[in-house]
C-alpha positions as CSV (number, residue, x, y, z in Angstrom):
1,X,0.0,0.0,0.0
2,X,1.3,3.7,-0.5
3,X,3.7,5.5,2.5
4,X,5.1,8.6,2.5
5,X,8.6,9.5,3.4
6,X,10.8,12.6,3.2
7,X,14.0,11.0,2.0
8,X,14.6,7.7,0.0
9,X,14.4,5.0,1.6
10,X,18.0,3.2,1.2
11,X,16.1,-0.2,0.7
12,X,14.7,1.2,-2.5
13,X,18.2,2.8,-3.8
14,X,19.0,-0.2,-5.3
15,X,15.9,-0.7,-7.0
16,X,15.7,3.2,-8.4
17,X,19.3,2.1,-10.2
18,X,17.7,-0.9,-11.5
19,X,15.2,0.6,-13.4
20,X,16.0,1.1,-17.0
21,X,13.0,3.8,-17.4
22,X,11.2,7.2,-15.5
23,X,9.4,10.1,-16.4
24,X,9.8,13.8,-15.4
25,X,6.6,15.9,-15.0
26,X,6.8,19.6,-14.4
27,X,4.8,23.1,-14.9
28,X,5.0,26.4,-15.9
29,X,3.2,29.1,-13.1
30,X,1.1,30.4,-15.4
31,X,-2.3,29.0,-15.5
32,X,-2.5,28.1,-19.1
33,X,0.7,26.9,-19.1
34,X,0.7,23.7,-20.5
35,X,2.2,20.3,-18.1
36,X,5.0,18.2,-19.7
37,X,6.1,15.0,-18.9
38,X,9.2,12.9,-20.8
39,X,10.2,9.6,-20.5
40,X,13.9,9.5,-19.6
41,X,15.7,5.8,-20.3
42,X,19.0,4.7,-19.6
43,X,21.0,2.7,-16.9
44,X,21.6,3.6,-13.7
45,X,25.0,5.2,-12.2
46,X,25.7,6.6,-15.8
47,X,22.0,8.4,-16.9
48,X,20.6,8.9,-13.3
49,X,22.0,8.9,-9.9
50,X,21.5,9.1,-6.1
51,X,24.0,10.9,-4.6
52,X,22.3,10.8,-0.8
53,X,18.8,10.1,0.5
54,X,17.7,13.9,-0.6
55,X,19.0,14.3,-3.9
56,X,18.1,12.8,-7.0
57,X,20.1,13.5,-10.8
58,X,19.8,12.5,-14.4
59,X,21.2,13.5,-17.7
60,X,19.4,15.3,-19.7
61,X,20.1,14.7,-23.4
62,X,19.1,16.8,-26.1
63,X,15.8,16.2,-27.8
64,X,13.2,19.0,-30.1
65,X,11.8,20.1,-27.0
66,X,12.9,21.7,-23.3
67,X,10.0,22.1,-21.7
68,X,11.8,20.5,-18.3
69,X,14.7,23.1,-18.5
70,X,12.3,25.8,-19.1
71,X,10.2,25.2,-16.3
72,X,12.9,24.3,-14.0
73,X,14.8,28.1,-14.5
74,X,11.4,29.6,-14.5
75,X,12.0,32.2,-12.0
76,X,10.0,30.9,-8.3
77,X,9.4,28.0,-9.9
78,X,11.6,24.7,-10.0
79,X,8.6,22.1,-9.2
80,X,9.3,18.4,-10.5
81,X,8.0,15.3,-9.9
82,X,10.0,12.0,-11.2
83,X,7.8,8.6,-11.5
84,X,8.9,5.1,-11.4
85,X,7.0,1.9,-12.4
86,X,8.4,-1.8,-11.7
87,X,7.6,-3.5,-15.0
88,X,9.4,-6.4,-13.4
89,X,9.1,-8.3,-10.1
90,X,7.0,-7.2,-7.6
91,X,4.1,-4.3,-8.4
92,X,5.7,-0.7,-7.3
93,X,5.5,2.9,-8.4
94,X,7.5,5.0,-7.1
95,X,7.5,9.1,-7.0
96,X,10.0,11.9,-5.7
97,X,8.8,15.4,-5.5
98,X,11.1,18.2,-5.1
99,X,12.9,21.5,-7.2
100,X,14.8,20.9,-10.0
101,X,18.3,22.4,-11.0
102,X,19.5,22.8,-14.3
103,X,23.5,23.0,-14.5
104,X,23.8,23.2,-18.2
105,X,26.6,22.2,-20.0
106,X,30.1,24.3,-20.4
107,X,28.9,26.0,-17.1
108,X,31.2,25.0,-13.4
109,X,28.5,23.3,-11.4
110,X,27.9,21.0,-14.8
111,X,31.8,19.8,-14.9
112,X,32.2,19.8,-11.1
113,X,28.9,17.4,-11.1
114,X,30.6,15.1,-14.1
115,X,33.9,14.8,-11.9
116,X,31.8,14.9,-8.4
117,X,29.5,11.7,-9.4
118,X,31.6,10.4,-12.0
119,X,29.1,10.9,-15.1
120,X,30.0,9.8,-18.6
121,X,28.6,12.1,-21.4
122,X,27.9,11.9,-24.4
123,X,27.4,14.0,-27.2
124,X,24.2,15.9,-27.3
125,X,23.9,15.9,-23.4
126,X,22.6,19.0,-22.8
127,X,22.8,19.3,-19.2
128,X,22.5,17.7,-15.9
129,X,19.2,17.9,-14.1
130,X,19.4,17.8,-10.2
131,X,16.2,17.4,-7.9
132,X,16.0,18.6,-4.2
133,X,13.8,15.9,-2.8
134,X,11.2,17.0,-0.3
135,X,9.3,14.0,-0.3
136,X,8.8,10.2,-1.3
137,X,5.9,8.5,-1.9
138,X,5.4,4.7,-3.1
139,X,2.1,3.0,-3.9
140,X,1.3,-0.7,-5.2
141,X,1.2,-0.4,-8.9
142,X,-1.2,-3.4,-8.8
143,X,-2.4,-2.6,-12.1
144,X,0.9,-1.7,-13.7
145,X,1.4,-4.5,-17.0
146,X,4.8,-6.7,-17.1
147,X,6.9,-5.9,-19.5
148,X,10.1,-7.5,-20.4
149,X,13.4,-5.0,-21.4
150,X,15.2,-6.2,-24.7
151,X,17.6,-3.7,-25.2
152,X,18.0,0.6,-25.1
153,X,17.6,2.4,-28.4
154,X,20.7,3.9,-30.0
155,X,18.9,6.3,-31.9
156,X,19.5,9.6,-30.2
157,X,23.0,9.0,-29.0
158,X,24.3,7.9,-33.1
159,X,22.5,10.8,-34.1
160,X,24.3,13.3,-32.1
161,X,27.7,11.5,-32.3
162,X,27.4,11.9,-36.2
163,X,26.5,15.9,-35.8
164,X,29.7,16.0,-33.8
165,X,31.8,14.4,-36.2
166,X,30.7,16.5,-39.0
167,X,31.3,19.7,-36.2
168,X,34.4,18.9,-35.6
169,X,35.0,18.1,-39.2
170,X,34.7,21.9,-39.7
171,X,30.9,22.3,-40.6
172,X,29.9,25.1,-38.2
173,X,26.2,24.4,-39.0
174,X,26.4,21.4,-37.2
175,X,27.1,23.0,-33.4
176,X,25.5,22.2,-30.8
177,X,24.9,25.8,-30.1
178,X,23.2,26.5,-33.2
179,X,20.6,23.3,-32.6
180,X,19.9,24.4,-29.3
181,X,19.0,27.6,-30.5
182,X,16.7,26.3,-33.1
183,X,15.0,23.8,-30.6
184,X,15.6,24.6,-27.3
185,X,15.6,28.4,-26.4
186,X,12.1,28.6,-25.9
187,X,9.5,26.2,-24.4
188,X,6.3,25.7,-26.4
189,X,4.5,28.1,-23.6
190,X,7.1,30.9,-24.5
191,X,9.4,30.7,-21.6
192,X,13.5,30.8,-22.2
193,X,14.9,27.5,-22.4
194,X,18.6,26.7,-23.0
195,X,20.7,30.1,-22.1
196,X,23.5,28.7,-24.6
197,X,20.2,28.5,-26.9
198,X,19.1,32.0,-26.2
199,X,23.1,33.3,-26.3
200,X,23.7,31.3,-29.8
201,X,20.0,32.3,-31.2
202,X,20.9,36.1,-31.4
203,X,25.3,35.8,-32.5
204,X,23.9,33.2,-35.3
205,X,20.9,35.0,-36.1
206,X,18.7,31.8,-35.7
207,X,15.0,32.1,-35.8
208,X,13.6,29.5,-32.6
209,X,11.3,26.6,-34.1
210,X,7.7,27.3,-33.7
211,X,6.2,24.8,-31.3
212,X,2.1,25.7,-31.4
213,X,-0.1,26.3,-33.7
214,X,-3.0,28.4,-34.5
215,X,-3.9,31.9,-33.2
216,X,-3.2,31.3,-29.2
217,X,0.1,30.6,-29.7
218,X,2.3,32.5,-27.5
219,X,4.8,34.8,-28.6
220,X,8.3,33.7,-27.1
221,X,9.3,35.5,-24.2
222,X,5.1,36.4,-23.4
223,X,3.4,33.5,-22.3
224,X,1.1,35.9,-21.0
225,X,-2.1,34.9,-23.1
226,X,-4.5,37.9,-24.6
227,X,-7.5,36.6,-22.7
228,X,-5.0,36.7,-19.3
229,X,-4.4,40.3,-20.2
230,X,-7.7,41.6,-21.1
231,X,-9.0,40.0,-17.8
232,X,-6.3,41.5,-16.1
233,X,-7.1,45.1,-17.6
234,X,-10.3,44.7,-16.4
235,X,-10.0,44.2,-12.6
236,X,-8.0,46.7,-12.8
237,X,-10.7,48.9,-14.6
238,X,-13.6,48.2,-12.0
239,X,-11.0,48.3,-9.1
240,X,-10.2,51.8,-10.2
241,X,-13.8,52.5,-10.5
242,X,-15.2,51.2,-7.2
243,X,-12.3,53.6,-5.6
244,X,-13.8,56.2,-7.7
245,X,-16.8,55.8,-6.7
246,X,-16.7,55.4,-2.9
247,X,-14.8,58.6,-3.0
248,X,-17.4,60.5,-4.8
249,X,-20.3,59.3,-2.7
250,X,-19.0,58.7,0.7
251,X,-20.0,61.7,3.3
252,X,-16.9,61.2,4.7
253,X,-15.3,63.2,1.6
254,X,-18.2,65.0,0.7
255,X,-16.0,68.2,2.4
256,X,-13.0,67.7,0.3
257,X,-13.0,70.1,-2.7
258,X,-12.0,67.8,-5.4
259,X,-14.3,64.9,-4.3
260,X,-17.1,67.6,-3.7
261,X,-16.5,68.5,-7.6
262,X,-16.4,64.8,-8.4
263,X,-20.1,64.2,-6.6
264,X,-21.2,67.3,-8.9
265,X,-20.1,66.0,-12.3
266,X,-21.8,62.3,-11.5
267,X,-25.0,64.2,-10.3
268,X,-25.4,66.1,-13.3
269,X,-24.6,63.3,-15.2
270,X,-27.2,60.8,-13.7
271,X,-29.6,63.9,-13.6
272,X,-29.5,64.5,-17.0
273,X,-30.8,60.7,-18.0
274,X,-34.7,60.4,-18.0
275,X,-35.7,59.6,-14.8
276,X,-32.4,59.9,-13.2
277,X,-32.2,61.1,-9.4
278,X,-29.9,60.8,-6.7
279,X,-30.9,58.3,-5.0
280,X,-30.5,56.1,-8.4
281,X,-26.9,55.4,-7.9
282,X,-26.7,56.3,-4.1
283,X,-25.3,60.0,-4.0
284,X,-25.9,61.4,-0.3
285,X,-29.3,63.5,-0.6
């Protein structure tokens, strides 16, 4: 049955490292913001690792999207949740909420993590993704199917080893900095991705792929919606007019020279409509 703890468990250490799949779920604040969640594979000790009870990391290897990274730099943001299923053995799932850190790659903290756990990389990895564990939390997985692992795809990893051959080769269209630009500078909600992306978008002049379609599609770098704005603009409006208001019609203010003006100018107003008095919209008599 499920239990809740606030660091992992070191009987289940050994079973995290075993697993040869997990997914990453995270968020942007904003309200429309859309939720993402990747499947992550690879073996344990050289794609994901436990460092202590509290802190959970994984490589993150390039792909077309970054919503992760983008979420995870979102400023007050940083919320993450990581899953895991036994497809094997005995029914589990397994989740560890916490804030992410993104040390990206060719920063410090992403070398002295590579020398600190002992991480092989390989080309394309984009950066290492570090979780602050706040809390564990396990439940049966009764209805989770068997499934039996044949072997890791090789996809990804040949297709980033060739664009580094033909980089080093002496194409420059083939950087790394130049994809991440393209793909991963911006998240599909409009939030800054990658900062190499961002850095290598404006010195290569590289217009950002366009990851939504159709007419709510957020600009990059205003996730902020039109319909978010326009109901913004009017609280705002009917804020400023209820202030307005209580000043113009409260005796308390009646005195004051400018909101003694103000009560004249809405009296004549309401006066001046058929059947207007007053006592219509509250004035003091």
């Amino acid at each position: 049955m499920g239990a809740f703890f606030e660091t992992i468990p070191d009987s289940l250490i050994k079973w995290i490292l075993a697993q040869k799949v997990f997914w990453v779920s995270t968020a942007p604040l904003s309200a429309n913001g859309h939720v993402n969640v990747s499947p992550k594979g690879g073996e344990g000790g050289q794609f994901f690792g436990i460092p202590d009870t509290r802190t959970f990391w994984y490589q993150d290897l390039t792909g077309s999207g970054n919503e992760t990274i983008s979420h995870l730099v979102e400023p007050s943001n940083g919320r993450i949740t990581v899953l895991f299923n036994a497809f094997q053995g005995p029914a589990r799932i397994m989740r560890l909420w916490g804030k992410g850190r993104v040390l990206e790659n060719g920063t410090q903290e992403f070398a002295d993590m590579v020398e600190r756990e002992n991480i092989t990389c390989i080309p394309g990895t984009r950066s290492i993704i570090v979780v602050d564990i706040h809390q564990v939390g396990t439940s049966c997985g009764f209805s989770v199917p068997f499934y039996d692992f044949k072997e890791y795809r090789t996809t990804l990893n040949e297709f980033f080893e060739k664009k580094e051959k033909k980089f080093l080769e002496g194409n420059e269209k083939e950087s790394m900095d130049r994809y991440w630009a393209l793909k991963n500078a911006w998240s599909m909600d409009g939030l800054p991705g990658m900062q190499r992306g961002l850095v290598a978008g404006k010195k290569y002049s590289v217009e950002p792929l366009k990851k939504m379609v159709g007419p709510l599609a957020p600009k990059n770098g205003g996730h902020a919606t039109k319909a978010e704005l326009h109901a913004s603009y009017m609280v705002i409006a009917f804020l400023t007019l209820l202030v307005a208001l209580l000043a113009a019609t409260h005796p308390a203010f009646q005195f004051i020279p400018a909101q003694k003006r103000m009560q004249d100018i809405m009296l004549q107003a309401v006066t001046s409509v058929p059947g207007g008095s007053p006592s219509s919209v509250g004035l003091p008599d």
